[in-house]
C-alpha positions in Angstrom: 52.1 -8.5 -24.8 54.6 -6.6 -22.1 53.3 -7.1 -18.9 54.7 -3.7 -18.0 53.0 -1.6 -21.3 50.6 1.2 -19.8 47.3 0.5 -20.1 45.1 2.5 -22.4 44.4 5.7 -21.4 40.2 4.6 -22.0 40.7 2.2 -18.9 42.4 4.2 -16.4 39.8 6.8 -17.3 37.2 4.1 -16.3 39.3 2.9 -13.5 39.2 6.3 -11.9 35.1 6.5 -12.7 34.2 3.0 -10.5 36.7 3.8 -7.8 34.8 7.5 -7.6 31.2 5.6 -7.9 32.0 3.3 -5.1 33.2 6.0 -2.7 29.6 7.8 -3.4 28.1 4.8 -2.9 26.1 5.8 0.5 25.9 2.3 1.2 29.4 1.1 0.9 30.6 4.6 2.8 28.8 3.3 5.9 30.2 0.0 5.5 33.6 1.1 5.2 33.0 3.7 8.0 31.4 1.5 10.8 34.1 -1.6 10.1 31.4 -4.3 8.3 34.3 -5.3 6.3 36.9 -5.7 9.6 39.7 -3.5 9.3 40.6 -4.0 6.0 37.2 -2.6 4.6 39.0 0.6 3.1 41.1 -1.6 1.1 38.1 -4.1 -0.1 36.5 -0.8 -1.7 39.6 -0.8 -4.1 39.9 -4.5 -4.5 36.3 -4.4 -5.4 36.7 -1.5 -7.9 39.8 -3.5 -10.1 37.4 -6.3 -9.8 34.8 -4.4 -11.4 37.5 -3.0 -14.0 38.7 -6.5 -14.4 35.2 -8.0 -15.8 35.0 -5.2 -18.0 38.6 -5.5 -19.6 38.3 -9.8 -19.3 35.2 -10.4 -20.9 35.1 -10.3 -25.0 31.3 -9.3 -24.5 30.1 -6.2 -22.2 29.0 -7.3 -18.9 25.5 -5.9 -18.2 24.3 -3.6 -15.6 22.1 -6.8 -14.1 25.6 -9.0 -13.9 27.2 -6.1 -12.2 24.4 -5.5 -9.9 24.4 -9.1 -9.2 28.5 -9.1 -8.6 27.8 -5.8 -6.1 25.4 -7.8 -4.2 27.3 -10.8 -3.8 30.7 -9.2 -2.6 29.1 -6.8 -0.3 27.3 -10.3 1.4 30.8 -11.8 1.3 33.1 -9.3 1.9 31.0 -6.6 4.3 27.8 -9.5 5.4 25.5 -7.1 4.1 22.6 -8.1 2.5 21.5 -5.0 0.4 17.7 -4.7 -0.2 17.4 -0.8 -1.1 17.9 -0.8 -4.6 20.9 1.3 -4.9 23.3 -1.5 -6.3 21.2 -1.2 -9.1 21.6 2.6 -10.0 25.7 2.3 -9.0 25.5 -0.7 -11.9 23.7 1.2 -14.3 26.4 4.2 -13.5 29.3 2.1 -13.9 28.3 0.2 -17.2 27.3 3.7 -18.8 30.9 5.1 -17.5 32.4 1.9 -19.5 30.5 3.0 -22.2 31.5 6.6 -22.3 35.1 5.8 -21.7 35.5 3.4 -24.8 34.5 6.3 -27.1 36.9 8.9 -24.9 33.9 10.3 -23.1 35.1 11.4 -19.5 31.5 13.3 -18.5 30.3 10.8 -16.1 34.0 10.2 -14.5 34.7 13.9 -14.0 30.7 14.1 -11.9 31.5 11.1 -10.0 35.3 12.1 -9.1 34.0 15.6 -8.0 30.9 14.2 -5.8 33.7 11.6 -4.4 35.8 14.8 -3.5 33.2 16.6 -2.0 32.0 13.2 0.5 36.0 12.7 1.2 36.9 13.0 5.2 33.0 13.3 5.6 31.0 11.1 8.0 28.4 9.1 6.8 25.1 9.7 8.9 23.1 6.7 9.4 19.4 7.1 10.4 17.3 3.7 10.9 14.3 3.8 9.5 11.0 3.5 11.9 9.9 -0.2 11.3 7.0 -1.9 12.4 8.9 -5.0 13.9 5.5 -6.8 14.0 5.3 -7.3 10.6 8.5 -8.2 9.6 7.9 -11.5 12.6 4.5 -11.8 11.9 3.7 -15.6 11.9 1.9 -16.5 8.7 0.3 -19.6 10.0 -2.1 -17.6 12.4 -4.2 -16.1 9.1 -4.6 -19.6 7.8 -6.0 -21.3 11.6 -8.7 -19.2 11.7 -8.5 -19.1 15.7 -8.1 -15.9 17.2 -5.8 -16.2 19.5 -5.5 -13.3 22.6 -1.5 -12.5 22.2 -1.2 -10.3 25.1 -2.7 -13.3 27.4 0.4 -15.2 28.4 -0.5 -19.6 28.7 -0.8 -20.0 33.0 1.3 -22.0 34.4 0.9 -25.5 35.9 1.1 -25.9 39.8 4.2 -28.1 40.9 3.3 -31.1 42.2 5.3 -32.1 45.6 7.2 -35.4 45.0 6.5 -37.5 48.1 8.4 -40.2 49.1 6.5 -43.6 48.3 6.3 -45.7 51.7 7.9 -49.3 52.2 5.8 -51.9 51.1 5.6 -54.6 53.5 4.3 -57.7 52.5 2.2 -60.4 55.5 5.4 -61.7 56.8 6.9 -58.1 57.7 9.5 -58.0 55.3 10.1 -54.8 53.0 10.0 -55.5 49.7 13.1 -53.9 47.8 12.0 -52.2 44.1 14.5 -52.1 40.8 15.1 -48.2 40.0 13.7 -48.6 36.4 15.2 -49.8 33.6 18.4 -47.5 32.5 19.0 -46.4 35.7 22.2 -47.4 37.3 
């Protein structure tokens, strides 16, 4: 095969689909906006779209949308140390293997939505709101259900009184001489 041929016009068309997925992809935009990635995180969106095309056009059998979910996942942990626990790798898998689908059989429905919604987010900022959390929970110490003592959590443990050091006198033995102690073993 010339390594220079064009490539079908069915994966270009899908090319275009998961780069337009990806930059709707509320989850990746705030990743690429706030730097997760370092300052290359623009450019890891694309090299994780071709990597994305690449499994699709590599692999004799379709990849499903659980393997592609699972390959989101992993590069956003490696690539962006995210760890992403909302869900929404899922739907952007299901989108991208039904886009492959559509584009085999010269489809271009979901492409065309995906490009237009990526148009419409371009040059806009991501808002991130945080989500009230109850921070108790999420530290909560399992072993105090199984103790069974109920422990007062606001009371902090008191604290122990210092004890001065004194000096220890001289021993003097019946003849008036002072009798000289070792230091303790391991001290030199």
């Amino acid at each position: 095969m010339n390594a220079s041929a064009a490539p079908p016009p069915s994966s270009v068309l899908f090319a275009r689909g998961v780069i337009a997925r990806l930059a709707v992809w509320y989850t990746l935009r705030i990743a690429v906006q706030e730097g997760w990635g370092g300052p290359g995180a623009a450019e890891k969106r694309t090299w994780l779209a071709s990597v994305i095309v690449d499994t699709f056009e590599e692999q004799a059998q379709t990849p499903d949308d659980q393997y592609i979910e699972e390959l989101l996942l992993q590069i956003m942990a490696d690539e962006y140390e995210a760890v992403i626990e909302d869900g929404s790798a899922e739907s952007v898998a299901q989108d991208i293997v039904r886009m492959w689908e559509e584009t085999r059989v010269g489809r271009a429905d979901s492409v065309a939505k995906f490009e237009e919604l990526a148009q419409n987010v371009k040059g806009k900022k991501a808002e991130v709101h945080q989500a009230p959390s109850n921070d108790d929970e999420e530290w909560e110490d399992e072993d105090d259900d199984e103790s069974g003592e109920d422990q007062e959590e606001d009371e902090a443990p008191q604290l122990l009184q210092a004890q001065p050091q004194t000096k220890n006198e001289p021993e003097v033995d019946e003849d008036g001489f002072t009798l000289v102690k070792g230091k303790g073993k391991g001290r030199r």
